[in-house]
C-alpha positions as CSV (number, residue, x, y, z in Angstrom):
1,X,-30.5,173.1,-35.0
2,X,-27.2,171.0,-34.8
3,X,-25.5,170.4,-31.0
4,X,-23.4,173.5,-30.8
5,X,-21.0,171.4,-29.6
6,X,-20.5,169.8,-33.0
7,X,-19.6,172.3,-34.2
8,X,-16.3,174.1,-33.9
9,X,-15.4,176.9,-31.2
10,X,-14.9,180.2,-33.9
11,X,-12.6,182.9,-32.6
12,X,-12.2,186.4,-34.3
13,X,-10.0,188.4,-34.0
14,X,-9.9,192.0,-35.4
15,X,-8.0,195.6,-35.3
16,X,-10.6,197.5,-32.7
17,X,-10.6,200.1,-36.1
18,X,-14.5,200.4,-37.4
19,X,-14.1,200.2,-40.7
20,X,-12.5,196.9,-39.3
21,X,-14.3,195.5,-36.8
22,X,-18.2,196.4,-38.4
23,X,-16.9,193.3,-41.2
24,X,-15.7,191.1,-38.8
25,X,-18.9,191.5,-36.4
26,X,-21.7,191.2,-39.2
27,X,-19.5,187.4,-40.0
28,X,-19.8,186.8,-36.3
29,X,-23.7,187.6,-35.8
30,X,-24.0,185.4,-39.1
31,X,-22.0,182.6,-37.6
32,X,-23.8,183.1,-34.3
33,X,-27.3,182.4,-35.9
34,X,-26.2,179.4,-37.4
35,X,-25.6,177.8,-34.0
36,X,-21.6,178.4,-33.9
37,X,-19.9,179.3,-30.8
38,X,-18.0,182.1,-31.4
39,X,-15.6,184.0,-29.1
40,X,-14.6,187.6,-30.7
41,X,-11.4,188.8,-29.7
42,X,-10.8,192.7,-30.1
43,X,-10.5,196.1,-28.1
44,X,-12.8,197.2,-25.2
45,X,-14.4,199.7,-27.5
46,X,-16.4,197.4,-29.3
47,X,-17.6,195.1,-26.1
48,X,-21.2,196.0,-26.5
49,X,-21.4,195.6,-30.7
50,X,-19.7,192.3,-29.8
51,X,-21.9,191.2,-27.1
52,X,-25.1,192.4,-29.1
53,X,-25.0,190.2,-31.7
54,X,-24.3,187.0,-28.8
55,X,-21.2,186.6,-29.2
56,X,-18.6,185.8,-26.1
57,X,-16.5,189.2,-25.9
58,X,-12.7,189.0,-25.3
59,X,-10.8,192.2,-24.6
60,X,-7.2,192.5,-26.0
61,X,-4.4,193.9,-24.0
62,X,-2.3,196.2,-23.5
63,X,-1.1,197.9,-26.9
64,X,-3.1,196.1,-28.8
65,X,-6.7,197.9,-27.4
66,X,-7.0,200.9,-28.2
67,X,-9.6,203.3,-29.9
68,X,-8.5,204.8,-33.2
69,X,-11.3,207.4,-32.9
70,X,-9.4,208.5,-29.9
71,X,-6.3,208.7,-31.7
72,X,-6.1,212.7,-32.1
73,X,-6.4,212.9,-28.1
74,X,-4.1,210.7,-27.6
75,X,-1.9,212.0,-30.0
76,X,-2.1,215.8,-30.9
77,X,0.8,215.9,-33.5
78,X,-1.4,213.3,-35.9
79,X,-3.5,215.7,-37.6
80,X,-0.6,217.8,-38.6
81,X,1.1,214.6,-39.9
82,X,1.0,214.7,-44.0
83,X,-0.1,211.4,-45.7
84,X,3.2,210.5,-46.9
85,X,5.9,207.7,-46.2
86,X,6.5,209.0,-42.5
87,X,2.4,209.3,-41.5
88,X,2.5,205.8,-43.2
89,X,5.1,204.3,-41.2
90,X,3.6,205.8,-37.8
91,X,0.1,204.4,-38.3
92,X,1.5,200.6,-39.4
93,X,4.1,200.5,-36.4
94,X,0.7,202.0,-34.0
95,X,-2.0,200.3,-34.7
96,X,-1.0,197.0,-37.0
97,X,2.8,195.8,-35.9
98,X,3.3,197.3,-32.3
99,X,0.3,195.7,-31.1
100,X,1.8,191.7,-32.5
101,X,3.0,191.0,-29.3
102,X,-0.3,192.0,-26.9
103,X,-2.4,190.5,-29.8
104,X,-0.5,187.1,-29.9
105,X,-0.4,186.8,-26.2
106,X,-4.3,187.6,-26.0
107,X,-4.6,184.5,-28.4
108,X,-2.7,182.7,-26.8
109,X,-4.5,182.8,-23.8
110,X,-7.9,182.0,-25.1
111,X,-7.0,179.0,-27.0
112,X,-5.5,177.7,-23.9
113,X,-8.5,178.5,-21.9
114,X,-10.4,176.9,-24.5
115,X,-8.8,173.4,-24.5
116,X,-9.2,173.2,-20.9
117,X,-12.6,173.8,-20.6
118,X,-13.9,172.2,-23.6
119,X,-11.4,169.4,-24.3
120,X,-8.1,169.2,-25.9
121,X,-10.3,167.5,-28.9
122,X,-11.9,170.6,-29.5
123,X,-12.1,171.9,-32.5
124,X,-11.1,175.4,-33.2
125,X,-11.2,178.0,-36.5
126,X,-9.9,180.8,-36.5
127,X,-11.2,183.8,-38.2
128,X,-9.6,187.7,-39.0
129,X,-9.2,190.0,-41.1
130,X,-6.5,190.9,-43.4
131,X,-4.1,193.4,-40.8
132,X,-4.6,191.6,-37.6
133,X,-1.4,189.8,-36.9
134,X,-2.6,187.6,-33.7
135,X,-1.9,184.3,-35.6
136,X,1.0,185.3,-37.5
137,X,3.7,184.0,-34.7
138,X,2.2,180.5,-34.6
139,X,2.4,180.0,-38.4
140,X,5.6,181.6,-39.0
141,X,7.2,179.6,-36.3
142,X,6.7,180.6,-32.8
143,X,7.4,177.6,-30.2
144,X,5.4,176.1,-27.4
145,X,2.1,177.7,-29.1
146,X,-1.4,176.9,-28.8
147,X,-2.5,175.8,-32.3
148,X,-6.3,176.6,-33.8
149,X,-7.2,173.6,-36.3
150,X,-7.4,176.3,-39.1
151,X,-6.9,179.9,-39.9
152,X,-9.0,182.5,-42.2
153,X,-8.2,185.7,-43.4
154,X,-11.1,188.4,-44.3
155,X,-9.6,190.5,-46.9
156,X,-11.5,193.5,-46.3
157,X,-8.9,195.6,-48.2
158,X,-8.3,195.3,-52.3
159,X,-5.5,192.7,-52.6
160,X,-2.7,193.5,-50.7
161,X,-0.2,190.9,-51.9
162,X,2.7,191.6,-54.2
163,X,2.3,190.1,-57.8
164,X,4.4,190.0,-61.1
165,X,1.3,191.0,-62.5
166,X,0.8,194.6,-60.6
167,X,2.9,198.0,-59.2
168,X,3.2,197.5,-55.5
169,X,0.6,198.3,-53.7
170,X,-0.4,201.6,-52.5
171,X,0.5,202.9,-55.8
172,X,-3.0,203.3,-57.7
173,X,-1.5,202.0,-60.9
174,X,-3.1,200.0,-63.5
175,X,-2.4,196.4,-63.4
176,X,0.5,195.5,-66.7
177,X,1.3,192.0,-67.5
178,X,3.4,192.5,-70.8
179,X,6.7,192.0,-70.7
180,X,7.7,195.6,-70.5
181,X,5.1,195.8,-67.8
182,X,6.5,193.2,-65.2
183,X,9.9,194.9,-66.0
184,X,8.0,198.3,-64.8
185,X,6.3,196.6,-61.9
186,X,9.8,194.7,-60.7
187,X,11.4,197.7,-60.5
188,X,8.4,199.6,-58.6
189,X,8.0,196.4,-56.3
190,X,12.6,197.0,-55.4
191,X,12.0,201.1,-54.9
192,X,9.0,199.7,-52.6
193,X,11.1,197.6,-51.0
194,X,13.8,199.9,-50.3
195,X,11.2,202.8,-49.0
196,X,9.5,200.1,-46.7
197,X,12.8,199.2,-44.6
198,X,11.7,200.7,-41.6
199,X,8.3,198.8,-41.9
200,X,10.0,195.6,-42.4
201,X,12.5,196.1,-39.1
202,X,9.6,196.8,-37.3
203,X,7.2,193.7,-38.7
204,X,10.7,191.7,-37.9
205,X,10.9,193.2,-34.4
206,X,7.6,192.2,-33.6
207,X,8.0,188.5,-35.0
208,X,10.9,187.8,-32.9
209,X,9.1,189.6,-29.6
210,X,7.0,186.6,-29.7
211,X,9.8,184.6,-30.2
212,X,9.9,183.5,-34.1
213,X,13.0,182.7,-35.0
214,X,14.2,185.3,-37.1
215,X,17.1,184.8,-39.0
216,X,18.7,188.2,-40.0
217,X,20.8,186.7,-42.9
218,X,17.8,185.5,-44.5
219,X,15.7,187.7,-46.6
220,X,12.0,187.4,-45.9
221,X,8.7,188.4,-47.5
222,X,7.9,191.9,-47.0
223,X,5.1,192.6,-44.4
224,X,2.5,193.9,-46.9
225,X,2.8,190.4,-48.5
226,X,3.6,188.0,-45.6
227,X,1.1,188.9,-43.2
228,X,-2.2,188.4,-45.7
229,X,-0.5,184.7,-46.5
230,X,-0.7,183.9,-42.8
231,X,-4.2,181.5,-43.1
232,X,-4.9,178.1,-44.7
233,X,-7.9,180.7,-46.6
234,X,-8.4,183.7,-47.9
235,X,-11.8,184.8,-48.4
236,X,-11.4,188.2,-50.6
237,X,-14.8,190.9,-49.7
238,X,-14.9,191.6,-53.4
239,X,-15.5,189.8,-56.8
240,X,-12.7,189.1,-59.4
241,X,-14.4,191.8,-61.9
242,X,-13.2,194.2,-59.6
243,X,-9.6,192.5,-59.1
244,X,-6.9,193.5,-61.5
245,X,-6.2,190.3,-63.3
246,X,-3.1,188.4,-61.8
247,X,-0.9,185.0,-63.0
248,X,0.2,183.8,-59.3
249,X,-2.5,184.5,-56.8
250,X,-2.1,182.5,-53.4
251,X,-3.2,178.7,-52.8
252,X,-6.3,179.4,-50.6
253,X,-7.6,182.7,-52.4
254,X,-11.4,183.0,-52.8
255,X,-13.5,185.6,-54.2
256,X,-16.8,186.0,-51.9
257,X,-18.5,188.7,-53.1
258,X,-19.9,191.8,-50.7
259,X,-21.3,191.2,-47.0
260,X,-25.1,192.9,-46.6
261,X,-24.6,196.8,-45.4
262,X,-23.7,197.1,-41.2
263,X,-26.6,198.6,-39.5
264,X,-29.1,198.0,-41.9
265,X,-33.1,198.1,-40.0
266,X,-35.7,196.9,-42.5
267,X,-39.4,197.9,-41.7
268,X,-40.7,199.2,-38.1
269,X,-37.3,199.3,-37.2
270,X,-35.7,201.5,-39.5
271,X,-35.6,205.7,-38.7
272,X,-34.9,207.8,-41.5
273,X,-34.7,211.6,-41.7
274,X,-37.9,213.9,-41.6
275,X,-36.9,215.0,-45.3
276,X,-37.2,211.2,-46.4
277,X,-40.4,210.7,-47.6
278,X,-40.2,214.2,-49.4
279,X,-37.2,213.1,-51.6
280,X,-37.6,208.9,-52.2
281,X,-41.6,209.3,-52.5
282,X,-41.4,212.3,-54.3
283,X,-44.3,212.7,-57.2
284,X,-42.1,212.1,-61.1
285,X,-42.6,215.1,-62.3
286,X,-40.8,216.8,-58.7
287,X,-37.9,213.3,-58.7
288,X,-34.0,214.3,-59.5
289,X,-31.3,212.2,-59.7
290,X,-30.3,211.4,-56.0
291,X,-26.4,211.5,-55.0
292,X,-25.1,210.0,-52.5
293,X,-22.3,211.9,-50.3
294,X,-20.1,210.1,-47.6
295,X,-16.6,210.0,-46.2
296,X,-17.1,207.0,-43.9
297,X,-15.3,207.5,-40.5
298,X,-12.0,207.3,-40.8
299,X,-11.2,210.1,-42.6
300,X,-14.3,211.9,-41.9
301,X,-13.0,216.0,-42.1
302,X,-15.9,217.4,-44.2
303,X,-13.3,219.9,-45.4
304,X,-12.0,217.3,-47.7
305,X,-15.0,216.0,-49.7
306,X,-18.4,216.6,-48.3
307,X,-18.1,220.8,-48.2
308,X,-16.7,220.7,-52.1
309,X,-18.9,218.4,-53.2
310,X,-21.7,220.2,-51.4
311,X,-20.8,223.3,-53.4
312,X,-19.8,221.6,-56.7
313,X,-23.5,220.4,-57.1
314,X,-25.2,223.1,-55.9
315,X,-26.6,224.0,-58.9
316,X,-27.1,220.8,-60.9
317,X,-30.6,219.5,-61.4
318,X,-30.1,216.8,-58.6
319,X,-30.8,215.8,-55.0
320,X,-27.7,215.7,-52.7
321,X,-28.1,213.1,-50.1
322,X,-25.2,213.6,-47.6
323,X,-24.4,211.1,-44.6
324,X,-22.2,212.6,-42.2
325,X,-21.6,209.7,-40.0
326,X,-20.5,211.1,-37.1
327,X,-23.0,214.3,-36.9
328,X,-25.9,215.0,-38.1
329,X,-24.6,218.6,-39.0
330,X,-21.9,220.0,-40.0
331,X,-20.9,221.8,-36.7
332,X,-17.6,222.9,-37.3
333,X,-18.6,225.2,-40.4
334,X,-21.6,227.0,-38.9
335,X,-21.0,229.5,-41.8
336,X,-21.7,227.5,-44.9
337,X,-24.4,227.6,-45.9
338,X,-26.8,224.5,-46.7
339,X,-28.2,224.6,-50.9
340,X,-31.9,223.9,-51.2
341,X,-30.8,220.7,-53.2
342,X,-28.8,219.5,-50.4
343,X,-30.0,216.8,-47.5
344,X,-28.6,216.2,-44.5
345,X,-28.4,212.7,-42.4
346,X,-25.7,211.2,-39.8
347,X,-26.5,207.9,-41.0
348,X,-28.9,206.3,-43.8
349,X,-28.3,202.6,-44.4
350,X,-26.5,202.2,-47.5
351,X,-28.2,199.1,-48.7
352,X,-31.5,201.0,-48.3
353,X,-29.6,204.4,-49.9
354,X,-28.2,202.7,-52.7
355,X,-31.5,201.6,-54.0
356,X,-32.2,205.0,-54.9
357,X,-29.1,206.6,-55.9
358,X,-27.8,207.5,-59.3
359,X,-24.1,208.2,-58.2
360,X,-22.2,208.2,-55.3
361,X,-19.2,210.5,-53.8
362,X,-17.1,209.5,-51.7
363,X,-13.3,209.0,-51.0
364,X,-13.3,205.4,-51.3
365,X,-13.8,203.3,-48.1
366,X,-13.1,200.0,-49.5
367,X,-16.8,198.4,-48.1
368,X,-18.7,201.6,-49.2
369,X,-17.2,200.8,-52.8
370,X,-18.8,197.2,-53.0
371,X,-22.1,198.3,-51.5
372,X,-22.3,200.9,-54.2
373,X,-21.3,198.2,-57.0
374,X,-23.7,195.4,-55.2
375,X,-26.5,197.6,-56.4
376,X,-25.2,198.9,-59.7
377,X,-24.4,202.5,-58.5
378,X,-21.5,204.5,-60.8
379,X,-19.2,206.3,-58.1
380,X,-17.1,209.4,-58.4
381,X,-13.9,209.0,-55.9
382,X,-11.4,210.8,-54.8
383,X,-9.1,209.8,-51.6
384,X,-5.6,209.1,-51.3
385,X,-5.2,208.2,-47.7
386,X,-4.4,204.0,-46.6
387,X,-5.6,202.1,-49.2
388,X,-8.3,204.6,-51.1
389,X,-6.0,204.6,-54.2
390,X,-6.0,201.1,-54.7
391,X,-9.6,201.2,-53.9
392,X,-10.2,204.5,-56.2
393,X,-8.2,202.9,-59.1
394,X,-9.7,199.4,-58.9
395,X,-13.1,200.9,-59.5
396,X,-12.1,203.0,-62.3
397,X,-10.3,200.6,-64.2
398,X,-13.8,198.0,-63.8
399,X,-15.5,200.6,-65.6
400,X,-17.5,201.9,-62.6
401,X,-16.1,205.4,-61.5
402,X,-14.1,208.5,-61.8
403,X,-11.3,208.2,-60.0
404,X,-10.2,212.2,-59.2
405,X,-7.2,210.8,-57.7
406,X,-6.6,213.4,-54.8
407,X,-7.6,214.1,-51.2
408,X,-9.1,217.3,-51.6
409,X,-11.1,217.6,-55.1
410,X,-11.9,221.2,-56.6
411,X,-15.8,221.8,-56.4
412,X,-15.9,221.8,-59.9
413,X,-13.8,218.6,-60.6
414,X,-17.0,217.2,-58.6
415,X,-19.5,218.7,-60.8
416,X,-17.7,217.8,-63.8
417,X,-17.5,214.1,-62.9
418,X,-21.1,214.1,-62.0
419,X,-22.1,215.3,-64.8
420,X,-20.2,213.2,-67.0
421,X,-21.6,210.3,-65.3
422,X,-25.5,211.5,-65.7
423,X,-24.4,211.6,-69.2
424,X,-22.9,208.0,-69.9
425,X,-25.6,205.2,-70.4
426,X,-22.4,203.0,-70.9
427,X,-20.5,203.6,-67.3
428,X,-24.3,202.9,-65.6
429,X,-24.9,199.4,-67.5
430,X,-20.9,198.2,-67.1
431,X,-22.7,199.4,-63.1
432,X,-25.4,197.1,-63.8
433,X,-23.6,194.0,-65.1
434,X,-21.1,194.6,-61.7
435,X,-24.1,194.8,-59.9
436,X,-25.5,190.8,-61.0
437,X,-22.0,189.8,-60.7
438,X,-22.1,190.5,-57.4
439,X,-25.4,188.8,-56.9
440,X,-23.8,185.6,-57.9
441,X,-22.6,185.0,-54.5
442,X,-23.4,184.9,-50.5
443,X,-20.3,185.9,-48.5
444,X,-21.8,185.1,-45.2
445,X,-22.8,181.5,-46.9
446,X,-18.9,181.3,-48.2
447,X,-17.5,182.1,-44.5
448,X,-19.6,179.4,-43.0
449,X,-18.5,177.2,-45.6
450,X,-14.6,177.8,-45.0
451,X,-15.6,177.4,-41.2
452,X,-16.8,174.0,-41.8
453,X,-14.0,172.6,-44.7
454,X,-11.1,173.4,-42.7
455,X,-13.2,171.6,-39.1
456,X,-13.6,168.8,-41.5
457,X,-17.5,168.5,-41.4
């Protein structure tokens, strides 16, 4: 193995949100193995992932460290909150712009320890993911900073940045590049604009906290669009099959396919349920179609997805795997009662799961998605909460889903889609040719790769 001191000093930095941080930490473990220092920069919440996988743990501060499975604790009113323009505004401002100041600082403070205990020569990338704004101040202008020798973005997120090309984001519209379409998506992107004042005041607020200089007589980008331009790379967690088509994508962008499922235990290692070995080793004549059930963690209310879907396929001629994520029952709803064709888990790993499901539900987490497509499953979504719709839409306009386009689907919009999708030999091959794009590339491979290029090696 190469010196570690040859090679450069990785920092991460990443929202202490899961569906955040499990990316950013499977790059680091990678990055770790190959001999890379790496210093992970994120909330207190994740210290023993962090430190697990070798990595040198260092907590953020003050606003920016916090735990957004806490969040209905710490703020009672949340739940009642609608998804809307005003929910959307509260969670930006809480856990992505408020926190610029604390995150910079944190930053700040590393790299500075860094240079003066490993040399003012020492070469530093650093690494995070699309919403953490750590590094924003230093590129956008911030004086007296301590400067890493290059910058990556993660997009862990479908593309976020505004194009000619597309509707704004958050939208769930298919992409239009006719004439009459950029007029359309223009005038979307200005009624955007207009609707997101308050988030721009408050991603300008921030900028000048850590002392940009902010010019208030001078437009800037929007914050959906500025923030994921603030790197010398962008390594999209996706494939460009999957990416509505666009004419002026970013210097820097890079497709880098799908990381390898969080969690996954191979072997000795790996526990599965006691009903396991009943439904994948089942004899033919006894095997049914196995469905896959999830709503990830952050919008995990099983009143939403899991308890329709449970009913909606009750009586199809299939097995219904359900992972709940964080249970492994559904405690709140001691009344329902469980179908015989239903299976209940807290966690299977998905790149074990997949390789035996026909379909998957689920309201869209944007990694659950690719995990599906990685192994050529056909998906029936339906979520309409951060950025599910983009997610949602994406999928169905590759050819791969059924996008139900709401946040709580009818029990027979479920069984309808499943059943259409047991039905199409054409949706499941477009699944399969997804599936060997996606095996065309090696994300952890790609990251290393950036890491490297931009340290000049």
């Amino acid at each position: 193995m190469e010196d570690q001191h040859q090679k450069p000093h990785v920092i991460i930095g990443v929202v202490p949100a899961f569906g955040h941080a499990e990316k950013l930490i499977v790059i680091g473990a990678d990055l770790v193995k190959r001999g890379y220092p790496v210093s992970f920069l994120t909330g207190s919440v994740f210290q023993k992932e962090v430190e697990s996988i070798g990595a040198r743990f260092v907590p953020l501060k003050g606003r920016a460290d916090f735990d957004i499975e806490r969040c209905h604790e710490q703020y009672p009113f949340y739940k009642s909150m609608p998804l809307g323009m005003e929910r959307t505004i509260w969670d930006l401002d809480t856990w992505f712009i408020s926190p610029i100041k604390d995150q910079y600082e944190c930053l700040q403070k590393l790299l500075k320890e860094i240079k003066e205990t490993e040399g003012d020569d020492r070469t530093v990338i650093y690494i995070d993911d699309t919403s953490f704004a750590a590094a924003a101040p230093i590129l956008l202008g911030a004086p007296g900073c301590h400067r890493p020798n290059g910058f990556i973005k993660i997009g862990i997120s479908p593309l976020i940045q505004e194009s000619v090309d597309t509707a704004p984001f958050g939208m769930g519209l298919p992409p239009d590049s006719s004439e009459a379409g950029r007029v359309r998506n223009r005038a979307l992107q200005e009624q955007a604009n207009l609707a997101s004042a308050p988030i721009q005041k408050l991603w300008t607020d921030a900028l000048r906290s850590t002392g940009v200089p902010v010019d208030e007589r001078k437009s800037r980008r929007q914050f959906f669009d500025e923030l994921p331009r603030c790197c010398d790379l962008f390594l999209q967690m996706s494939i460009p099959e999957l990416e509505y088509p666009r004419s002026d994508l970013p210097e820097g962008l890079r497709f880098i396919g799908a990381l390898p499922s969080v969690g996954s235990k191979v072997g000795k290692d790996a526990t599965f349920p006691e009903w396991w070995d009943e439904v994948i080793h089942a004899p033919e004549d006894k095997k049914r179609p196995i469905v896959v059930i999830t709503q990830g963690s952050a919008h995990n209310d099983p009143s939403e997805l899991i308890l329709p879907a449970i009913e909606g396929l009750k009586d199809l001629d299939i097995t219904a795997v359900v992972t709940l994520v964080k249970s492994s029952t559904i405690e709140d709803y001691p009344d329902i009662d469980i179908p015989a064709n239903v299976k209940l888990a807290q966690f299977i790993p998905f790149d074990i799961l997949f390789q035996h499901a026909a379909i998957l539900v689920s309201n869209g987490g944007f990694g659950t998605v690719q995990q599906a497509l990685s192994h050529g499953v056909p998906m029936v979504l339906a979520g309409m909460a951060a950025d599910k719709p983009e997610t949602n839409a994406r999928a169905a306009w590759a050819g791969a889903a059924i996008n139900l386009a709401c946040q709580r689907p009818e029990p027979g919009q479920i069984r309808d889609a499943v059943s259409q999708i047991l039905a199409d030999p054409v949706r499941r091959e477009r699944c399969l040719q997804l599936k060997r794009e996606y095996a065309k590339y090696d994300a952890l491979s790609f990251v290393a790769a950036a890491v490297d290029e931009l340290a000049g090696i």
